[in-house]
C-alpha positions, 0 to 999 in steps of 0.5 A, a space after each residue: 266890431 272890425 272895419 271894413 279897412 282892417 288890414 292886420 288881425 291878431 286872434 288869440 283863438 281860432 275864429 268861426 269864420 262865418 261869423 266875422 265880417 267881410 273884410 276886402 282890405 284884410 292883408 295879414 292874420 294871426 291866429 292861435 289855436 288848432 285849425 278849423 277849416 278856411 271856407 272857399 271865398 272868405 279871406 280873398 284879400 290874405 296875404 299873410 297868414 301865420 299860425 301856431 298849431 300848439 304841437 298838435 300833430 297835424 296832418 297835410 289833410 287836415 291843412 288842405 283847407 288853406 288853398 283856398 286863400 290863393 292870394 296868399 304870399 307868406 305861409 307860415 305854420 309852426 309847431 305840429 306840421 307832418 306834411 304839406 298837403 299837394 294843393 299848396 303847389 297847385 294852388 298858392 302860386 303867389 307864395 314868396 314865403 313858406 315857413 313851416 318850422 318845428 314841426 313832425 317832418 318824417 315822424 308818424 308811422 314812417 320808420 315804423 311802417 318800413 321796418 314791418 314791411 321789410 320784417 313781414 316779408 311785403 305781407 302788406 296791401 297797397 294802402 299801408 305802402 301808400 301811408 307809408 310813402 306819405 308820411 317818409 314825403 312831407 314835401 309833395 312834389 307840387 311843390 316844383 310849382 312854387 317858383 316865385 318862392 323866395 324863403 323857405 323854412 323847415 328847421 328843428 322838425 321832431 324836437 321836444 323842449 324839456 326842463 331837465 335831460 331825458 334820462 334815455 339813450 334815444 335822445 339826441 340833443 338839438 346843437 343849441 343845446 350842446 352849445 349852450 350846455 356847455 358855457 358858463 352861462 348854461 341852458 335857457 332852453 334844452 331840445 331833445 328829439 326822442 326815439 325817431 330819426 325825424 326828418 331822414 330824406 335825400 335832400 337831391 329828392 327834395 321838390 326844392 330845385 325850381 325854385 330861380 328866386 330862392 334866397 333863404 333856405 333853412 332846415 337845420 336841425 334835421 336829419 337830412 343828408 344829401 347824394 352826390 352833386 347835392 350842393 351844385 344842383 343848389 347853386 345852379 337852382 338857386 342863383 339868387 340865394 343869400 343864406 343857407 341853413 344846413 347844421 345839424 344834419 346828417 350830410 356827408 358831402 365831400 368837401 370838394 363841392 362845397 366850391 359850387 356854392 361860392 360862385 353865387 355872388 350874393 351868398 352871404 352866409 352858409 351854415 354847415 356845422 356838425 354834419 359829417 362833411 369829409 375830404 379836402 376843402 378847396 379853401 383857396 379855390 373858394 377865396 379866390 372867387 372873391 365873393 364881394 357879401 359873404 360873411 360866414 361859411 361855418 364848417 366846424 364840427 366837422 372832423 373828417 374835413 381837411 384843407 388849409 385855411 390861408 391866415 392871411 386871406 381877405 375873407 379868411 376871416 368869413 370861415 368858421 373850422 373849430 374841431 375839423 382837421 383844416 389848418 389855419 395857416 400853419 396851425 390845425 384848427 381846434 376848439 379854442 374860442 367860444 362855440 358860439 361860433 357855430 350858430 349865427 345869433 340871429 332870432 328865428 321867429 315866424 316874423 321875419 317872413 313880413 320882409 319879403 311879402 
């Protein structure tokens, strides 16, 4: 039996919801399981929902169901996410949070439809193209409407854990892996992605730039690159914005953008670390400004990336260069110290999110 002034439930199974009680004081639900339907009026009260789709794929249609709970602040939806269906944006503008991490972001039949499309000559009707623009945008573009969005997080889309290494040359190891695999305490888990690009967009045409009270944006562990400007557009977006999470992509920015971000002035942290960042750094430019919270910019892993790092400089201490071309005073960084360095320990689990509702 529930009570009526039940606040949190946790489910360790996918409810029928007809059957459940009516519950006006329902704040935040845990679920596990594949998802079955919210039906339109139930659930009024929700605030936090947070599920596990179990690596199911999972198609934005089939999660359409969930715009029905239009009161909802924080969304989270981990391990089988392929798309975000477009009601989202229409519909739940109250979200401050949206977490869609580990997912299938730009896997289906995205490349696969383009390289027939292209080897058949265009011999394909209007549905293919369609299916194929759909799955290469697992954001819609409704999502400009969310602009009370503080988090947003999407990283390590099309990973697979495995006990041992694939024994294939189509796949590519998560950072973390690389990382771990490499010190003496070893690997307690090992992520591959296998035979797919997995989340290949520009993020200049991601639906992220009308978001004014952004302060976290994670989606490391991608494929994602970006044109130019990428990281001005950001800066201006997001004025608020205090953590951004971009290792372990695919962005090959010049270095002299990266000026834009420090002019935010609760940027406390910046991830950056094995992309394919190039040119001068304005290292002195950037600590110059004087940012009064930041704490880490990482640009390690980088080795097309150049610029000298004063080694007497206050917030010197903030920029992570190990394996890039940048000097330290004097001395080129190389790859002394532990790589550790290059992620932040903090633990990303789907209950962070209760902070900002």
């Amino acid at each position: 039996a529930f009570s009526s002034e039940l606040r949190f439930l946790e489910l360790t199974f996918w409810p029928r919801f007809a059957e459940l009680p009516h519950l006006p004081k329902l704040r935040t639900l845990l679920l596990a399981g594949a998802p079955f339907r919210f039906p339109k009026g139930v659930l009024r009260t929700l605030e936090l929902l947070s599920f596990s789709l179990q690596g199911q794929p999972t198609s934005a249609t089939s999660l359409e169901s969930i715009c029905n709970l239009e009161n909802l602040k924080v969304l989270a939806v981990e391990d089988g996410v392929e798309a975000l269906p477009e009601c989202i944006g229409e519909k739940l503008l109250e979200l401050r949070v949206l977490d869609v991490r580990s997912g299938f972001f730009g896997s289906g039949n995205a490349n696969n439809n383009t390289t027939n499309i292209n080897n058949n000559n265009n011999n394909t009707n209007n549905n293919t193209t369609a299916i194929d623009e759909q799955d290469k945008a697992p954001l819609p573009k409704s999502l400009e409407k969310l602009s009370k969005l503080v988090e947003f997080v999407a990283f390590e889309h099309n990973f697979e854990e495995f006990e041992d290494c694939p024994q294939s040359s189509n796949c590519v190891p998560s950072f973390e892996t690389t990382r771990d695999c490499n010190t003496d305490d070893g690997c307690d888990i090992i992520k591959f992605r296998c035979g797919t690009l997995g989340w290949c967009q520009d993020l200049n045409e991601l639906p992220i730039f009308k978001w004014p009270n952004l302060e976290k944006f994670w989606v490391d562990g991608n494929s994602l690159f970006a044109s130019n400007n990428f990281f001005a557009n950001a800066a201006k977006a997001w004025p608020k914005i205090r953590t951004i999470d971009l290792y372990d992509n695919k962005i090959d920015s010049d270095g002299q953008e990266l000026l834009e971000l420090t002019k935010c002035q609760d940027l406390h942290q910046v991830q950056l670390h094995q992309n394919n960042l190039h040119g001068v750094v304005p290292l002195a430019d950037m600590l110059a400004l004087k940012n009064p919270v930041l704490e880490r910019f990482t640009l390690s892993f980088n080795p097309r990336l150049e610029g000298v790092l004063p080694s007497n400089a206050q917030l010197g201490s903030a920029f992570l260069v190990e394996e890039t071309a940048i000097t330290v005073g004097k001395e080129r960084a190389n790859s002394g110290g532990s790589r550790k360095q290059g992620k932040n320990s903090k633990s990303k689990t789907a209950q962070e999110t209760d902070d900002a509702s």
